[in-house]
TILUMMAR-579541 format. One line per field, with one value per residue (C-alpha): x, y, z; residue in one letter; residue number from 1. Coordinates in Angstrom, 3 decimals. Example, Ala and Ser with C-alpha at 12.3 -4.5 7.8 and 13.67 -1.06 7.14 Angstrom:
x [12.300; 13.670]
y [-4.500; -1.060]
z [7.800; 7.140]
type [a; s]
seq [1; 2]
END
This chain:
x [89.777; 90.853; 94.695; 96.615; 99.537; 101.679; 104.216; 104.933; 107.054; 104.392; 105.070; 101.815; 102.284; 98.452; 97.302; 100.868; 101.855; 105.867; 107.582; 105.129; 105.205; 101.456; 99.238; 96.906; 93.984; 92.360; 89.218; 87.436; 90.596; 89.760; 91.746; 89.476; 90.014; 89.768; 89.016; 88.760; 91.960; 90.669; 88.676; 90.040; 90.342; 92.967; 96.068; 98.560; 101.968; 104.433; 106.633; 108.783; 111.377; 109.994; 109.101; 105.529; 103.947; 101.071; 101.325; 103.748; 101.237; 103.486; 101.526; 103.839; 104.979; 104.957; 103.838; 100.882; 102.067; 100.722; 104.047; 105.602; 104.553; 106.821; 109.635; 109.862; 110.946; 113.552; 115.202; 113.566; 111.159; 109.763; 106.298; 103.099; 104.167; 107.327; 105.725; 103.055; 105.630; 108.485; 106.273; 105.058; 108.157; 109.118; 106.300; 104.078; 100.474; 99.044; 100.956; 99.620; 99.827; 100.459; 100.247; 96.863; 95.242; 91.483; 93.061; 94.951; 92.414; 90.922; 94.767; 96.155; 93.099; 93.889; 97.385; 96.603; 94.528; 96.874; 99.325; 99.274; 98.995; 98.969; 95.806; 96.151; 94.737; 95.687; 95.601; 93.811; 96.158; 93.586; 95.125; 95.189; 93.891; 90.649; 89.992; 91.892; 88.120; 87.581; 90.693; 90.512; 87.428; 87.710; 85.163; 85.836; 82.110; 82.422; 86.021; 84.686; 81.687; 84.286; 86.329; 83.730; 82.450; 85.451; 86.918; 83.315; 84.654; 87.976; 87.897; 90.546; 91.496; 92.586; 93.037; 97.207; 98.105; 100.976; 101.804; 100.657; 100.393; 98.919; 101.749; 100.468; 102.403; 102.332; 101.050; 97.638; 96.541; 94.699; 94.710; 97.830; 99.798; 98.335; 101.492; 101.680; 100.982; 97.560; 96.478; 98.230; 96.248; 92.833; 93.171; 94.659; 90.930; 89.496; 90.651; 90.163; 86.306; 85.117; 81.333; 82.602; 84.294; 86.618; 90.041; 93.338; 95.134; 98.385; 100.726; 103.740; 107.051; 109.718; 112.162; 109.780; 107.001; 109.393; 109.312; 105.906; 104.884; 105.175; 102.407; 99.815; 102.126; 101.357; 97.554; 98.430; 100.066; 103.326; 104.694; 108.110; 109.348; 112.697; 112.613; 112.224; 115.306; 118.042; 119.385; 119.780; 117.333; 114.282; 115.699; 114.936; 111.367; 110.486; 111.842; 108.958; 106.640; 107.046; 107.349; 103.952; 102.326; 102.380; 101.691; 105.076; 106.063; 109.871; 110.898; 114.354; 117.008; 119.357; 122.973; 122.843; 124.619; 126.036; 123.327; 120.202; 117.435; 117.986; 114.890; 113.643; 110.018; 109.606; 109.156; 113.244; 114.647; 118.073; 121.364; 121.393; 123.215; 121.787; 118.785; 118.379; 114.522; 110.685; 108.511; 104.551; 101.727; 99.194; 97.639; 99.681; 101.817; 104.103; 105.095; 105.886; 109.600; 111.143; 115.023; 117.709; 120.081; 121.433; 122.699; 125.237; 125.555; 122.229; 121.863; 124.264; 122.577; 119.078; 120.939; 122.375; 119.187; 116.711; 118.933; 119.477; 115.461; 114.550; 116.827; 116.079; 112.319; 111.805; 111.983; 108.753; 107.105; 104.679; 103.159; 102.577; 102.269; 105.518; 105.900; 108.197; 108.895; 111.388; 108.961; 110.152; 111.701; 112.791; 115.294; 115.408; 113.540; 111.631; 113.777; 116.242; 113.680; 115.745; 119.270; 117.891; 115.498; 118.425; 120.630; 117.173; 117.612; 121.621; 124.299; 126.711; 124.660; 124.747; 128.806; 127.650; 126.712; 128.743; 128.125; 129.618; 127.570; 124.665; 123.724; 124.226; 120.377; 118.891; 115.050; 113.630; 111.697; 108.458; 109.508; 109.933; 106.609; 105.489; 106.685; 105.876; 102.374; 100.340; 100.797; 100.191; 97.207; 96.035; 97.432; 95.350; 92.119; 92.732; 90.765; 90.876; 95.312; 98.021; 97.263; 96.463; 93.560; 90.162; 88.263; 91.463; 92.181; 94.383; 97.361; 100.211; 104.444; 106.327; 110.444; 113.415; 114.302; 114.991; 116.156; 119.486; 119.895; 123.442; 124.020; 125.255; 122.004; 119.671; 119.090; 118.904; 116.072; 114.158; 114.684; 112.142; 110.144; 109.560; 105.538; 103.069; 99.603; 96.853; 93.729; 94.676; 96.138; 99.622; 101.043; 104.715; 105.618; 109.516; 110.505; 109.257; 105.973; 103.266; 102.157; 98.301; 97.276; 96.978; 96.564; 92.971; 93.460; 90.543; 90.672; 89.386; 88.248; 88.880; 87.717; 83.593; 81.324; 77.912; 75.324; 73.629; 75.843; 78.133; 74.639; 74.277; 77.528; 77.359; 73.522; 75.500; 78.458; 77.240; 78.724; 82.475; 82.388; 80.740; 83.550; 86.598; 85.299; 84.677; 88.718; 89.365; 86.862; 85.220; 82.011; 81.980; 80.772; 84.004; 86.206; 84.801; 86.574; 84.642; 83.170; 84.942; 88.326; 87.535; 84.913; 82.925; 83.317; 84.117; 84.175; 86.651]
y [237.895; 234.453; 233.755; 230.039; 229.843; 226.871; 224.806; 226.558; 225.036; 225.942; 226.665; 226.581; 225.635; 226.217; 223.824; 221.083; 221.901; 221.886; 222.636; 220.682; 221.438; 222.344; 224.721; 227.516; 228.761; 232.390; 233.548; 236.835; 237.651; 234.332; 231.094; 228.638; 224.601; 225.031; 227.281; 226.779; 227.447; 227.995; 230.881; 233.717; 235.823; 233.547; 234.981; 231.997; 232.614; 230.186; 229.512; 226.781; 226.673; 229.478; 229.523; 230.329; 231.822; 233.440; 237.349; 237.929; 239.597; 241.741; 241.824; 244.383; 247.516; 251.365; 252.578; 254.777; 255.582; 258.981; 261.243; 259.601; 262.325; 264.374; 262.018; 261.883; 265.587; 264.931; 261.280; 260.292; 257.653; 256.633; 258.210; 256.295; 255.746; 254.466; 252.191; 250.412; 249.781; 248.651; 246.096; 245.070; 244.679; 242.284; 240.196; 241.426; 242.124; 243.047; 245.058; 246.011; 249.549; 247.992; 251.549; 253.225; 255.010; 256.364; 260.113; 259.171; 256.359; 259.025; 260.182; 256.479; 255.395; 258.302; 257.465; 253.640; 254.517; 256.451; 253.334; 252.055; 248.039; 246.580; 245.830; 247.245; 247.373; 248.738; 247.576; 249.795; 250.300; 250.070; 252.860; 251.340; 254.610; 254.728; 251.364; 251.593; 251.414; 248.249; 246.506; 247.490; 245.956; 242.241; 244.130; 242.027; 241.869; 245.693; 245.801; 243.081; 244.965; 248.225; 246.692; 245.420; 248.972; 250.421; 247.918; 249.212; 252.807; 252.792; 249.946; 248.167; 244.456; 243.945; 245.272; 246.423; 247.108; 249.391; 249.053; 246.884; 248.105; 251.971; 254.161; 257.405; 260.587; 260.779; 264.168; 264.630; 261.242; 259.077; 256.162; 253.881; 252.533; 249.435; 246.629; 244.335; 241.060; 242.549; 243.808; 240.877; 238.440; 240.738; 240.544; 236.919; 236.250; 238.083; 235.916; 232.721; 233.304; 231.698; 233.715; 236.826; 236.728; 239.108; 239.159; 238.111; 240.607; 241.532; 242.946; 244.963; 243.434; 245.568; 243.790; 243.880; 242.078; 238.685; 238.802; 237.671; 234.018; 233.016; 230.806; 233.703; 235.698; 232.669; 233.217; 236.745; 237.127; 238.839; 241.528; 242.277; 240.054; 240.119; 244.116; 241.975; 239.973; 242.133; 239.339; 235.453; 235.301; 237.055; 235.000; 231.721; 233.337; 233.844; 230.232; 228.650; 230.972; 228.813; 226.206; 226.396; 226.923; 230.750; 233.287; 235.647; 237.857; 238.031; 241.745; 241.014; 243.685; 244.020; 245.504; 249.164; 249.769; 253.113; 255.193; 253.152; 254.792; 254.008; 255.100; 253.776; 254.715; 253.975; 256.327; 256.613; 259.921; 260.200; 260.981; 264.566; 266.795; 264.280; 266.151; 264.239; 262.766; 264.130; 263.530; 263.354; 262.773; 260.452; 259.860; 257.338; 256.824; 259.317; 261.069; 258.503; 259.462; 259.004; 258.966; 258.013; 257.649; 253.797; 252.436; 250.668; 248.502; 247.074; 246.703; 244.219; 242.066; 242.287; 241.465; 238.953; 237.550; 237.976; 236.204; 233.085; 232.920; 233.062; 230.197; 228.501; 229.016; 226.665; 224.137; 225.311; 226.396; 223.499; 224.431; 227.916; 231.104; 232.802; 235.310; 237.360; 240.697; 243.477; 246.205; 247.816; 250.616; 249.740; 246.471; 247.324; 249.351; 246.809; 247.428; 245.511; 242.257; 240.616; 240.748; 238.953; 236.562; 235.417; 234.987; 232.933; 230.675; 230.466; 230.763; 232.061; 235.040; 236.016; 237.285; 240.728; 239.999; 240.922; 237.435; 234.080; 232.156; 231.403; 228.080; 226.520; 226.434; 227.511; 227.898; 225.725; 228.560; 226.401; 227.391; 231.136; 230.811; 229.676; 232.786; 235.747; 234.432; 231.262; 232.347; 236.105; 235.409; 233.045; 236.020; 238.461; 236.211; 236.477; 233.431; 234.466; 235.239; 233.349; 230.687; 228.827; 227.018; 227.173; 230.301; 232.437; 235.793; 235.713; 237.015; 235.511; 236.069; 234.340; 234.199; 233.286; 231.365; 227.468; 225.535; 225.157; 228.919; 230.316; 231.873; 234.904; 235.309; 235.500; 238.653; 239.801; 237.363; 238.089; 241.520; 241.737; 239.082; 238.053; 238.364; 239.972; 238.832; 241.295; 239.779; 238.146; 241.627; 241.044; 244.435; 243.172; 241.911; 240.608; 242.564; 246.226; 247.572; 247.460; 251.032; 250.497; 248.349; 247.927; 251.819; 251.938; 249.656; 248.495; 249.296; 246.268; 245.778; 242.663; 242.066; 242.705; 243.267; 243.052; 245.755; 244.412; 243.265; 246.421; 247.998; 246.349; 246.537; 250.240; 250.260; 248.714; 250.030; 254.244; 255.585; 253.997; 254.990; 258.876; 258.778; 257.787; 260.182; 263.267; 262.497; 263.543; 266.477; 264.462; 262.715; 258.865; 260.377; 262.890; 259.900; 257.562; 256.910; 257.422; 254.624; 256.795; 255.137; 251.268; 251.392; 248.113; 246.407; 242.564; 240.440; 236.991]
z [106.128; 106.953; 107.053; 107.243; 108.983; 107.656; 108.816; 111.744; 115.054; 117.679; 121.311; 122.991; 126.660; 127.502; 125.025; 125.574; 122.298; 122.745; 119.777; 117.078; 113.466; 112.486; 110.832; 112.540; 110.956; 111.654; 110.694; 111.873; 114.500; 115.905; 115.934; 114.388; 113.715; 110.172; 106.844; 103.398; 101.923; 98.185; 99.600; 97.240; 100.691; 102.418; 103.100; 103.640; 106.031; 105.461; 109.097; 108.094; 110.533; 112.726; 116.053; 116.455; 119.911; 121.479; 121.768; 124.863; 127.341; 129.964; 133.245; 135.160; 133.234; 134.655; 130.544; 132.201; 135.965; 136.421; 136.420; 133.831; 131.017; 132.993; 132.804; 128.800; 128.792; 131.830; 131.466; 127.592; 128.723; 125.514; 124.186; 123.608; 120.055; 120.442; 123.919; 121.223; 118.653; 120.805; 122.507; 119.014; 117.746; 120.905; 119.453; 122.643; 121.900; 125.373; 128.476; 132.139; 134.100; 137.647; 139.549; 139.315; 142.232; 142.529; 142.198; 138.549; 136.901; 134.148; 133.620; 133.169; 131.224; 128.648; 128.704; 127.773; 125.211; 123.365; 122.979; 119.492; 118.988; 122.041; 124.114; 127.983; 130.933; 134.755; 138.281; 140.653; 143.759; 146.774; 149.644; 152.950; 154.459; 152.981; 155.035; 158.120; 160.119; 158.047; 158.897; 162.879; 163.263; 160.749; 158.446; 155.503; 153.837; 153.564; 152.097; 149.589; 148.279; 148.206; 145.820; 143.717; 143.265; 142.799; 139.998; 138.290; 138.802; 137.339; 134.848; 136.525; 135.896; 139.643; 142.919; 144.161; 147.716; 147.525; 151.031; 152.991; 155.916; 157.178; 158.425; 160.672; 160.862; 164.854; 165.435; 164.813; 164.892; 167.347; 165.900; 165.858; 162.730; 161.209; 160.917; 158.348; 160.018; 160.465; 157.180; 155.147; 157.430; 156.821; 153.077; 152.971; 154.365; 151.912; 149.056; 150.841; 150.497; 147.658; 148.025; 146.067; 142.362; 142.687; 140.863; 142.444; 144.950; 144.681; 146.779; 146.165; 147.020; 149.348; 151.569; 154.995; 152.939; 153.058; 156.709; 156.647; 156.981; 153.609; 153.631; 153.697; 151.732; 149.274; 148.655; 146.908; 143.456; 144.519; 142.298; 141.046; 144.191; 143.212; 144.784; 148.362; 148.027; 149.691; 151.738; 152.282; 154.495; 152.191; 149.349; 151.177; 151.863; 148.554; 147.645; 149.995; 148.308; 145.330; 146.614; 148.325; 144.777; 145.186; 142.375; 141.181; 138.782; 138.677; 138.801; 137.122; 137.998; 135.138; 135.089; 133.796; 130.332; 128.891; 127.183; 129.080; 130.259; 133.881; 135.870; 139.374; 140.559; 144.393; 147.689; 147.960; 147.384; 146.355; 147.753; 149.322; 147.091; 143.880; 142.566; 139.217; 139.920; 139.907; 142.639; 142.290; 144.459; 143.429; 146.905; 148.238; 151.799; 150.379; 146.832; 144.449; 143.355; 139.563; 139.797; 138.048; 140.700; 141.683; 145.127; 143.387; 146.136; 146.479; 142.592; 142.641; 145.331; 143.613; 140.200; 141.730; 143.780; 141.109; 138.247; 140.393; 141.272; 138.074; 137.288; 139.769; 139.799; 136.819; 138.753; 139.809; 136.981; 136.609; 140.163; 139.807; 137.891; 137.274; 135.257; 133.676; 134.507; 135.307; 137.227; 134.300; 134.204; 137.657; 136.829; 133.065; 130.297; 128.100; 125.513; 127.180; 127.634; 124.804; 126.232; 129.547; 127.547; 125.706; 129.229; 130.388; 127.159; 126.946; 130.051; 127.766; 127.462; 131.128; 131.065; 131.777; 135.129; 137.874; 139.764; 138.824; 141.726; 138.967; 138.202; 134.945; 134.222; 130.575; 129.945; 126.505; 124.146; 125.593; 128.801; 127.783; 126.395; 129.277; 131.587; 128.949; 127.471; 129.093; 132.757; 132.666; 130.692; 134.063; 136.126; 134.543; 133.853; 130.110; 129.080; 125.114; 124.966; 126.156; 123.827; 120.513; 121.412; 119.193; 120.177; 121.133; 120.224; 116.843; 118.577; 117.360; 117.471; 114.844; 115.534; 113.502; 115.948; 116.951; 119.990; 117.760; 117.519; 118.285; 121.778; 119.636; 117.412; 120.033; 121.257; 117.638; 116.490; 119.816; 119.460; 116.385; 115.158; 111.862; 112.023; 114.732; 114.006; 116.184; 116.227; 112.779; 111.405; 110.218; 112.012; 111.637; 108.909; 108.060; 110.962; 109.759; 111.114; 108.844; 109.123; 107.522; 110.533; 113.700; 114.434; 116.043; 118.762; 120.519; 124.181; 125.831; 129.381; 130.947; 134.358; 133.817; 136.876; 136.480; 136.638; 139.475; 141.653; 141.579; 142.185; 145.278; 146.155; 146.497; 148.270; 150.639; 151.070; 150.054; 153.854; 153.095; 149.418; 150.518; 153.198; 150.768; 147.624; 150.366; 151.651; 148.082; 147.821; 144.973; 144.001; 142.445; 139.892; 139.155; 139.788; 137.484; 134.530; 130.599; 129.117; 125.997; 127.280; 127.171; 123.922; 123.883; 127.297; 127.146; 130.078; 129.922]
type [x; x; x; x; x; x; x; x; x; x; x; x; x; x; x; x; x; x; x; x; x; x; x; x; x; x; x; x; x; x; x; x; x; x; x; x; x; x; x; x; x; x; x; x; x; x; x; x; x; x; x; x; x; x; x; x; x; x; x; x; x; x; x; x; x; x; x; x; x; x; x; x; x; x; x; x; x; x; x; x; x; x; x; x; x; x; x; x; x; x; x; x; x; x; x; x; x; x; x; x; x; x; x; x; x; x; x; x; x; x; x; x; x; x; x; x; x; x; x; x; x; x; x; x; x; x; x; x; x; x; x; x; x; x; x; x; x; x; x; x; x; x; x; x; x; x; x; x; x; x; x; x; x; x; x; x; x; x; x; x; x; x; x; x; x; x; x; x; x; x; x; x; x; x; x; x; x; x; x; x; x; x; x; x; x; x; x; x; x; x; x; x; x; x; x; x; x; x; x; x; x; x; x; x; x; x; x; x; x; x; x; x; x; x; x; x; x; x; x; x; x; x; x; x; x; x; x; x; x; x; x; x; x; x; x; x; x; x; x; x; x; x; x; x; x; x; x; x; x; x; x; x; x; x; x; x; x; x; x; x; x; x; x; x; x; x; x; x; x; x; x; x; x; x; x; x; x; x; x; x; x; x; x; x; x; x; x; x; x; x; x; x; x; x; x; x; x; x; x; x; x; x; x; x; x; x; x; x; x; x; x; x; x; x; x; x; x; x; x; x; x; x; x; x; x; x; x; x; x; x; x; x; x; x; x; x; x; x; x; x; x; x; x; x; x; x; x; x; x; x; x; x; x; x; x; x; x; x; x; x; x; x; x; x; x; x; x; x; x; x; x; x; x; x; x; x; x; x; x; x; x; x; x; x; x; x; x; x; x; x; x; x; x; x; x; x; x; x; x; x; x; x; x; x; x; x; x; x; x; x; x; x; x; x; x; x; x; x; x; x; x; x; x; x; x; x; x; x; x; x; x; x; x; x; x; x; x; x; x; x; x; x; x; x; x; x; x; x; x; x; x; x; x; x; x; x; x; x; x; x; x; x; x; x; x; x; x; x; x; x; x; x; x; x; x; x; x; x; x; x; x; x; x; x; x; x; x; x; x; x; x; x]
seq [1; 2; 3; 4; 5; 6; 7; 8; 9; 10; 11; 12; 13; 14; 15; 16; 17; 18; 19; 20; 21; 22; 23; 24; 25; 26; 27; 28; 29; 30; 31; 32; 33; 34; 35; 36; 37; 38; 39; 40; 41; 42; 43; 44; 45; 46; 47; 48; 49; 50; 51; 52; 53; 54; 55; 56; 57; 58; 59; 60; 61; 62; 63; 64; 65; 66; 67; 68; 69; 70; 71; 72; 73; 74; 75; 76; 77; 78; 79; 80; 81; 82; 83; 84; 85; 86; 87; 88; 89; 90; 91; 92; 93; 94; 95; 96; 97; 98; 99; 100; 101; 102; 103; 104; 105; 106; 107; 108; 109; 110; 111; 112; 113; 114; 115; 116; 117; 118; 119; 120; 121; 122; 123; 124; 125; 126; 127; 128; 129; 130; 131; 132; 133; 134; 135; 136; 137; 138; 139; 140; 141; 142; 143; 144; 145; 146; 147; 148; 149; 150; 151; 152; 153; 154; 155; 156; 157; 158; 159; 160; 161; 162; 163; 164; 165; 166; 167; 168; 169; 170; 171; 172; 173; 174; 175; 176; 177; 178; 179; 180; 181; 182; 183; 184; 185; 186; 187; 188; 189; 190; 191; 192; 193; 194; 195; 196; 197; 198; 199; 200; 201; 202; 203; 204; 205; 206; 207; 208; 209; 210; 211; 212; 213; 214; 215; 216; 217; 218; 219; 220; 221; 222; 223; 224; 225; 226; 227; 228; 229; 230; 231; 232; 233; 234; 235; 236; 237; 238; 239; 240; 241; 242; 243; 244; 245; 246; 247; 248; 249; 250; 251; 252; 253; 254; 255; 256; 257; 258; 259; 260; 261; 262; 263; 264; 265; 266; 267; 268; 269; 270; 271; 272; 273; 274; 275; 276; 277; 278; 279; 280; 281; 282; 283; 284; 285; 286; 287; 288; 289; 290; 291; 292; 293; 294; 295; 296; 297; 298; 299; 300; 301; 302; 303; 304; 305; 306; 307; 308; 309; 310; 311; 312; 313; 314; 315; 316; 317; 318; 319; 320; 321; 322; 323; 324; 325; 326; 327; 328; 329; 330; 331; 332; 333; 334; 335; 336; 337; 338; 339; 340; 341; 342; 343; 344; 345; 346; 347; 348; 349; 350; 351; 352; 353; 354; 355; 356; 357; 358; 359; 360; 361; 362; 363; 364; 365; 366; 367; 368; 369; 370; 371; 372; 373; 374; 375; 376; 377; 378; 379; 380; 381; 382; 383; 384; 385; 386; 387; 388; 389; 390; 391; 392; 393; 394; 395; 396; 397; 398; 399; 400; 401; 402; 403; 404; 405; 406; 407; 408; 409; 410; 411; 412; 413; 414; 415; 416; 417; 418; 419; 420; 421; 422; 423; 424; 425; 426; 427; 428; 429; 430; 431; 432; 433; 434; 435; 436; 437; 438; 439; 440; 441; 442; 443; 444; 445; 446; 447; 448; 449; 450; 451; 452; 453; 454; 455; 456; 457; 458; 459; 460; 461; 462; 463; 464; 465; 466; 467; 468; 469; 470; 471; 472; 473; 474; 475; 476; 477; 478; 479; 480; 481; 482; 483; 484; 485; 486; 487; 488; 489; 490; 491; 492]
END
């Protein structure tokens, strides 16, 4: 079916369209430069005075963390269902699973394909461990044709490190801990080589990360760096990580409000004597830990931090990727990404924070546009979302919304849009969910290696990959996630 979409103010950073009135044309789920509107099989959308957007694309959201099943029954975290609407609602068409390890891949990639609407896909968190040898001894060609394989295995977009650095119990062991000076400087060599194609490598952020040079901490894509800034001095840090050109998502903490679901999922364990939070192994330094307990204390100075650098990054946001983020459900559920989207866009929105140090600084909806869809489509090599353009995928969010709109009205109008077009499928339609579409998602996977060089990869690599499988008492072949899971691959 082709649709025409009339009339419509478009926001289109990737293509320099900044609020122009003009008409978009889909035909077979694809944007296309034109169609025959007396076909009997257009469907025409009329968008006068309506913001018009890509899909918002979320590149860092625990919806498929292994553990968090567990977590529904114990703090309410939403269900699949409600995850695929919700997003759709927001006017997102596409979310990411940062936090998926070799042990949990075929758990997260059932998980992911449960959620309704949205397209998804998952980081693979690489464990430090399995390549301790590696990193000793400067073995980067190895490490390289590691990851290749394993992105192969687990149908993973991109490559995590968790921690960056390889932490021995002391008992036991003979070799030493690994710092991380050493293995940021190992993989920040990695990436520099231009021989290999291999997707960009992020890095978790936690406070000791910013004491790193942040000129090598610059070559990574840093997530959720806002979790870093506990200080002045790390604030500054992550400042000059912008402002060398560096590659962010935001991590936005968010002040807690009665009746929110107020989860954190880290390594800290709370309070003794506070036993309200799960704790789960999925082969990392330590149990990864779901609480609901606060240190009211620091909350305040990472609300605090990670409002102001998010105002104050837009200075930068012509020089690199930032995107938008809360590690959620860490700084805020994404239910809540409306109340701090319409802080971003209006200062009289941002009265709930604690802090009055804030800058009077207000995003444009291009801008917003900017942070939610064109750059974590670059972040995520998503060369068909994140924009308009002829050839992209037919996701599009259409908002009753203006640059005139009242400080008052905007969390509402953000909080639902008026249309959600999925690959030209109208799956919201005047704000309600159109119940006959948009139900068999296709499960899409992004980050394509090819048969023969994964093939080589392993030939040469078979005595690290034998020697990281046997650590888990498991063959590739057990770990390797169902082609069931992803359907039709498609590379970008």
């Amino acid at each position: 079916m082709n649709t025409w979409l009339k009339n419509g103010t478009v926001y289109d950073p990737a293509n320099g369209i900044e609020g122009e009135k003009m008409d978009i044309f889909i035909s077979g789920g694809k944007i296309v430069d034109e169609i025959k509107a007396e076909s009997e099989a257009t469907t025409i959308i009329d968008a006068s005075d309506k913001a018009v957007m890509p899909g918002g694309i979320d590149v860092h959201s625990h919806v498929a963390t292994y553990g968090l099943n567990l977590t529904r029954f114990t703090f309410g975290f939403p269900t699949v269902n409600e995850i695929g609407y919700a997003y759709a609602r927001l006017g997102y068409t596409y979310v990411n699973e940062p936090l998926m390890t070799l042990n949990t891949a075929n758990y997260v990639h059932h998980e992911l394909s449960s959620i309704p609407v949205v397209d998804t896909s998952s980081f693979l968190v690489l464990s430090l461990y399995d390549v301790d040898k590696e990193i000793r001894e400067g073995d980067e060609e190895s490490v390289k044709n590691l990851i290749l394989f394993l992105l192969d295995l687990t149908k993973s977009i991109g490559v995590k490190i968790y921690d960056a650095r390889v932490k021995y119990a002391k008992q036991g062991f003979f070799y030493r801990d690994i710092d991380e000076k050493k293995c940021v400087n190992f993989f920040y060599e990695i990436i520099k080589s231009e021989e290999e194609k291999l997707p960009q490598i992020q890095l978790r952020t936690y406070p000791e990360l910013l004491d790193e040079n942040p000129s090598i901490l610059s070559g990574f894509c840093l997530a959720h760096i806002a979790s870093g800034m506990d200080n002045e001095e790390r604030y500054e840090t992550a400042m000059r990580i912008l402002k060398n050109g560096g590659a962010v998502d935001l991590g936005i903490f968010y002040p807690s409000q009665k009746g929110d679901i107020d989860m954190r999922i880290g390594y800290d364990v709370p309070a003794e004597g506070e036993n309200n939070f799960n704790s789960v192994d999925i082969g990392l330094e330590k149990p990864l830990v779901f609480s609901k307990v606060r240190e009211e204390k620091m909350e305040d100075k990472r609300i605090y931090y990670s409002q102001k650098f998010a105002l104050e990054a837009l200075e930068y946001l012509n020089s690199c990727h930032i995107s938008f983020s809360t590690d959620s459900p860490s700084g805020c559920l994404f239910y809540y990404y409306p109340k701090l989207f319409a802080g971003l866009l209006n200062s009289a929105n941002r009265k709930e924070l604690k802090n009055d140090g804030l800058r009077d600084i207000e995003y444009s909806l291009y801008e917003l546009a900017v942070i939610t869809r064109t750059n974590p489509a670059k972040q995520l090599c998503l060369r068909n979302k994140g924009h308009l353009g002829n050839g992209a995928d037919a996701d599009i969010a259409i908002y009753d919304i203006g640059e005139d709109t009242k400080a008052e009205e905007l969390e509402k109008r953000l909080s639902c849009c008026e249309y959600l077009l999925k690959g030209g499928e109208v799956v919201i339609y005047k704000g309600e969910l159109n119940r006959d579409s948009g139900r068999a998602r296709k499960k899409r996977f992004y980050f394509e290696v090819g048969e023969k060089e994964v093939g080589e990869a392993k030939e040469r690599q078979r005595e690290v990959i034998e020697r990281i499988c046997n650590r888990r008492s498991f063959r590739a072949e057990h770990l390797r996630v169902d082609e069931w899971f992803i359907g039709a691959s498609e590379g970008v």
